[in-house]
C-alpha positions in Angstrom: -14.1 -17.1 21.5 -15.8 -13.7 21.2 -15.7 -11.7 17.3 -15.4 -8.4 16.4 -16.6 -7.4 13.0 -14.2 -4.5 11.5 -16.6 -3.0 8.5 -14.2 0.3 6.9 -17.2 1.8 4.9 -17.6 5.1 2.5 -20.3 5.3 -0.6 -21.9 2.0 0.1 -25.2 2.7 0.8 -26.3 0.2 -2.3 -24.3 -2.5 -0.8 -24.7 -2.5 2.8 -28.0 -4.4 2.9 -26.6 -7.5 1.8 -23.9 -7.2 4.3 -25.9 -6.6 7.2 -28.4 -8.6 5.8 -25.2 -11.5 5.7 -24.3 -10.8 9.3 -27.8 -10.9 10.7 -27.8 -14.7 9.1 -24.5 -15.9 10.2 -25.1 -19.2 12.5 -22.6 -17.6 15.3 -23.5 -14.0 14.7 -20.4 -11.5 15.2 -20.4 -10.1 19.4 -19.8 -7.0 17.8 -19.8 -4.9 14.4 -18.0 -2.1 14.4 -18.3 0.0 11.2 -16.1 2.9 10.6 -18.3 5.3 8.3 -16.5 8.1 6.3 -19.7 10.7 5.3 -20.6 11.0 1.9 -24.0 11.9 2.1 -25.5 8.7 0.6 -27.6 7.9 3.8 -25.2 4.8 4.9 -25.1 5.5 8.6 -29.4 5.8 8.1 -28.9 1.7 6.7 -26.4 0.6 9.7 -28.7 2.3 12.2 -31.8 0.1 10.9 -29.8 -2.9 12.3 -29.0 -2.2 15.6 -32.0 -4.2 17.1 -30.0 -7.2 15.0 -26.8 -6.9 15.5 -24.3 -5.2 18.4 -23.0 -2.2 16.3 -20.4 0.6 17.2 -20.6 2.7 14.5 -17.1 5.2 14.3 -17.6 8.5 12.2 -14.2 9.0 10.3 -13.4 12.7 10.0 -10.1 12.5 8.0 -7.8 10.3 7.0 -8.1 7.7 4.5 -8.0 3.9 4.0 -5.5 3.5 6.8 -6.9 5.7 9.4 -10.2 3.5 9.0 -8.3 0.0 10.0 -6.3 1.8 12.8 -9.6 2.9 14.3 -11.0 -0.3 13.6 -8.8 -2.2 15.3 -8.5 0.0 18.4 -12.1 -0.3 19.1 -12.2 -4.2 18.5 -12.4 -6.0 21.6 -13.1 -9.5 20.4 -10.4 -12.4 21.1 -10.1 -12.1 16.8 -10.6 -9.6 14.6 -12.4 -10.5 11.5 -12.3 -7.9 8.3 -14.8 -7.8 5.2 -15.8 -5.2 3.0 -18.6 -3.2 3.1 -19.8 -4.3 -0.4 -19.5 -8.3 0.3 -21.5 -10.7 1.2 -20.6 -13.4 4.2 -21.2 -17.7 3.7 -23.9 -17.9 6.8 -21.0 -19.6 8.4 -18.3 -17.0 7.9 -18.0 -16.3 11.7 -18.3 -20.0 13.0 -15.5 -20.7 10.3 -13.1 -18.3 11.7 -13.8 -19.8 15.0 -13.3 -22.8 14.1 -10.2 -22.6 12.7 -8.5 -20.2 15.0 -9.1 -22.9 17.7 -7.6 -25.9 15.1 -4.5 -23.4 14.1 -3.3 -22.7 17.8 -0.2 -20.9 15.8 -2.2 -19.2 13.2 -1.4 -15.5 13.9 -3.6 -14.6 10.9 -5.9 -16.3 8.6 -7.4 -15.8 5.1 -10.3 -16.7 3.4 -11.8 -17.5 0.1 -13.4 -14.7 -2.4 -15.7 -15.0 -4.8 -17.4 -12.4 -7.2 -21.1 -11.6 -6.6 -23.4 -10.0 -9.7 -26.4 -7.6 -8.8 -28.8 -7.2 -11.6 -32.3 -5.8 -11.1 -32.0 -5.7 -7.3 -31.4 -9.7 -7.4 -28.1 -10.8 -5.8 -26.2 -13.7 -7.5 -23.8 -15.4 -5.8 -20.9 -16.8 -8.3 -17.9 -19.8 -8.3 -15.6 -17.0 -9.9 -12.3 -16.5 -7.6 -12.2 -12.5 -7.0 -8.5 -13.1 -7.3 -6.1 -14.9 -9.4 -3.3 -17.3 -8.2 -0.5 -15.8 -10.2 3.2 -17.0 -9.9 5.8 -14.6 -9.3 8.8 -14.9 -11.8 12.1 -16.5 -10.2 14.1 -13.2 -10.0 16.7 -12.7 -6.9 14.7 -9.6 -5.6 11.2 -11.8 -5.6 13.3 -14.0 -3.0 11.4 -14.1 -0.2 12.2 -12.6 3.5 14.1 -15.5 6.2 11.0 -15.6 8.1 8.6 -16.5 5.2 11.1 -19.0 3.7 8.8 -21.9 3.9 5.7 -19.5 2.7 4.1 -20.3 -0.5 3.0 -16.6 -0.8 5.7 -13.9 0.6 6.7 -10.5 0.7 10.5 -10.5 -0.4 13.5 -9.0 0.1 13.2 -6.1 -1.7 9.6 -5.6 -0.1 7.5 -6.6 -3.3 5.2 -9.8 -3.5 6.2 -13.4 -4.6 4.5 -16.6 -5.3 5.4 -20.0 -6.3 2.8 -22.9 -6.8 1.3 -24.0 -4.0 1.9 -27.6 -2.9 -2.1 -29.4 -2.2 -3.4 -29.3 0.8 -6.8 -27.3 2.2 -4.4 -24.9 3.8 -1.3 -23.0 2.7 1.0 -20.9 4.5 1.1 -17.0 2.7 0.9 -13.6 4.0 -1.0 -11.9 0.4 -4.5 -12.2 2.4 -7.5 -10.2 1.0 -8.5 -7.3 3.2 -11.9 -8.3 1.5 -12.2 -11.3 4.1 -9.5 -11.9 6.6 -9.5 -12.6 10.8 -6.6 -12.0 13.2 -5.8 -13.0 17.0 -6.1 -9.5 18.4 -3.8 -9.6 20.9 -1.6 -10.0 18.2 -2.5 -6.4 16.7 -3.8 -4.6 19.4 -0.6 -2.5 19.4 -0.6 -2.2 16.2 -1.3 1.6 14.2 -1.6 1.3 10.7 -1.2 5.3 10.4 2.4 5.1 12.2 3.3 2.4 9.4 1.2 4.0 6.3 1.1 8.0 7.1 1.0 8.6 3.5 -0.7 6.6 2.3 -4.2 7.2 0.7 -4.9 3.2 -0.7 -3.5 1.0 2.2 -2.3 -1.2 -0.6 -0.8 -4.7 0.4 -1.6 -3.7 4.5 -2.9 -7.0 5.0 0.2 -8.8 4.2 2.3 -6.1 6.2 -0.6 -7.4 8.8 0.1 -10.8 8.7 3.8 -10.2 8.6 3.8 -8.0 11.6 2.4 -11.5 13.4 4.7 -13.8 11.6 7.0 -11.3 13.3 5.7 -12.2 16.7 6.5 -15.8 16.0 3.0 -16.9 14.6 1.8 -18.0 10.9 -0.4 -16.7 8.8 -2.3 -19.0 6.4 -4.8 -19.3 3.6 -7.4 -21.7 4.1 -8.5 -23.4 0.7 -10.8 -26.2 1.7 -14.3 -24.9 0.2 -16.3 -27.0 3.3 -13.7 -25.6 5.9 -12.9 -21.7 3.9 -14.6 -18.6 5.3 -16.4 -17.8 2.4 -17.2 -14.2 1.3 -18.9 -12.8 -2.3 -17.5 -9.5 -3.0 -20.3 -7.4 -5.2 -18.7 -6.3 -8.7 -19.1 -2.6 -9.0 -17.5 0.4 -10.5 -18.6 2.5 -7.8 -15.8 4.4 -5.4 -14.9 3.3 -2.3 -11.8 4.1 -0.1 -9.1 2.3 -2.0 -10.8 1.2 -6.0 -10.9 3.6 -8.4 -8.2 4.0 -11.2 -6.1 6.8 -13.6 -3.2 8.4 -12.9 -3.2 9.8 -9.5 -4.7 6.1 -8.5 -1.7 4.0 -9.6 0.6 6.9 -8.6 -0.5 6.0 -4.7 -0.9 2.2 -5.2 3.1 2.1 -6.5 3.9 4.6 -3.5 2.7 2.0 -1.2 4.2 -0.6 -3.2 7.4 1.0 -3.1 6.9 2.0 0.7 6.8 -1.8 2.0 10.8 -2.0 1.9 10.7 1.0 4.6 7.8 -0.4 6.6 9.4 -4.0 6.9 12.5 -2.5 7.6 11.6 -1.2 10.6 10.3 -4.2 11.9 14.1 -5.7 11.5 13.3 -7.8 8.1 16.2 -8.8 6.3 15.6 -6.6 3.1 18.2 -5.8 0.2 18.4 -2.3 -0.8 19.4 -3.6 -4.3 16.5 -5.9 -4.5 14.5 -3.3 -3.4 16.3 -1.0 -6.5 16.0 -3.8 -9.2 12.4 -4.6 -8.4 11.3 -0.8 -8.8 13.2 -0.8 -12.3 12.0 -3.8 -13.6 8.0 -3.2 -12.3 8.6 0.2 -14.6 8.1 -1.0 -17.9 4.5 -0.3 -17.7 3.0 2.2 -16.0 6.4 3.8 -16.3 5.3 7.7 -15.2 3.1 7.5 -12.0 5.2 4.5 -10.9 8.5 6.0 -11.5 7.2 9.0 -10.0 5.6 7.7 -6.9 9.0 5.4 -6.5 11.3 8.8 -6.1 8.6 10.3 -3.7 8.6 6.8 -1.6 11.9 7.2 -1.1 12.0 11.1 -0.5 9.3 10.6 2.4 10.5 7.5 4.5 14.0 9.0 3.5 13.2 12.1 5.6 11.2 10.2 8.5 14.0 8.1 9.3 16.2 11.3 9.2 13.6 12.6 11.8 13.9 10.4 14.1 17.9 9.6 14.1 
């Protein structure tokens, strides 16, 4: 089962060592890497070009576009029975790859599959890696527009009618079914999202936020499942490096949470036009109640979401 390695990178020339340095020391190293480098002017495509005698790199320069743009091209150059996704500032368990292998061949109906994150501290050059999740497991309240879509009924983690997240807890087991997968550390059957352009589905879009569970829906969608795997001794296991550094999608202030709600508030209209059965109230309630904080740039960005896919449906009826 051949890998490809999609790496979306911009301002990470402090971090990509211990990537590539990650990759280089996995047990099944990757058949290719395939970074897709937005210049900055930090010398990160001098770094990647150190490890070509290591590793099988396509490096892709990215011109324009943002966060999305950087998946789609990705993806499009991927030619690796799955597609495996890590950040440029994490750090891969030495058996990351073989993991993914692994477990693609156990799940013959896993479409998509997620891994486990953990945080990683840098101080003084030395790399520590931690037992902290990078993400919490927080429970979604029992409102009607958290309900979650017909095809993720039996999902532990969804995206719901009205297009936002849910979660319930999780019953035990060392794998879950849920479609809120980390970008961070992720692998996909490619055949299941070769056809797939991120910038059709996120044109304006400058944060891609939640396009890995629209990812893992669009294969649910195809009749696959997407899981979570939990088990420590069977996870793929990635250390993301805790910075306050920017990158294509972290940074934070007005403007930031202003594009984060707009692709909050844009999943009702991507979903919908993959046939999901969404709820235009839902959809309305969720907005009003996810406005008690944050109230300006999410009110804001929630009129514009529904401006813009207003008028691209209008253009193409």
């Amino acid at each position: 089962m051949r890998t490809s390695v999609v790496v979306p990178t911009y301002r990470r020339a402090w971090a990509l060592p211990y990537l590539l340095e990650g990759l280089v020391n996995q047990i099944l190293r990757p058949d290719e890497v395939i970074f897709v480098l937005k210049p900055s002017g930090d010398g990160s495509e001098e770094i990647i070009e150190r490890y070509r005698d290591k590793l099988n790199i396509k490096l892709i320069i990215q011109r324009e576009g943002y966060a999305p743009a950087a998946y789609a091209a990705g993806i499009r150059e991927a030619s690796g029975d799955i597609v495996l996704f890590i950040d440029d500032d994490a750090v891969p368990h030495p058996e990351w790859t073989k993991r993914y292998i692994d477990l693609f061949r156990e799940l013959k109906d896993a479409g998509a599959i997620g891994g486990l994150t953990y945080k990683a501290f840098i101080a003084d050059g030395t790399i520590t890696l931690s037992d902290e999740s990078l993400f919490s497991q927080d429970v979604t309240t029992n409102a009607p527009y958290r309900r979650p879509l017909r095809k993720l009924a039996d999902y532990c983690r969804w995206l719901s009618v009205s297009g936002f997240p849910g979660a319930r807890l999780c019953a035990s087991g060392d794998v879950i079914k849920t479609v809120l997968i980390s970008g961070n550390n992720m692998g996909f059957r490619r055949e299941l999202i070769q056809d797939l352009d991120l910038t059709r589905y996120y044109s304006e879009s400058r944060k891609a936020f939640h396009f890995e569970a629209f990812m893992a829906y669009y294969v649910v969608n195809k009749g696959y499942n997407s899981y979570m795997v939990l088990d420590r001794g069977k996870a793929p296991i990635a250390w993301h490096i805790e910075s306050h550094r920017d990158s294509l999608t972290r940074r934070s202030g007005f403007w930031d949470e202003f594009w984060i709600h707009f692709d909050r508030a844009s999943m009702y209209f991507r979903l919908r036009r993959l046939g999901a059965d969404l709820s235009i109230l839902a959809y309305l309630l969720a907005n009003i109640a996810i406005m008690r904080k944050k109230t300006l740039p999410r009110l804001l960005a929630t009129i514009y979401a529904i401006s813009y896919n207003t008028f691209l449906y209008l253009l193409k009826h």
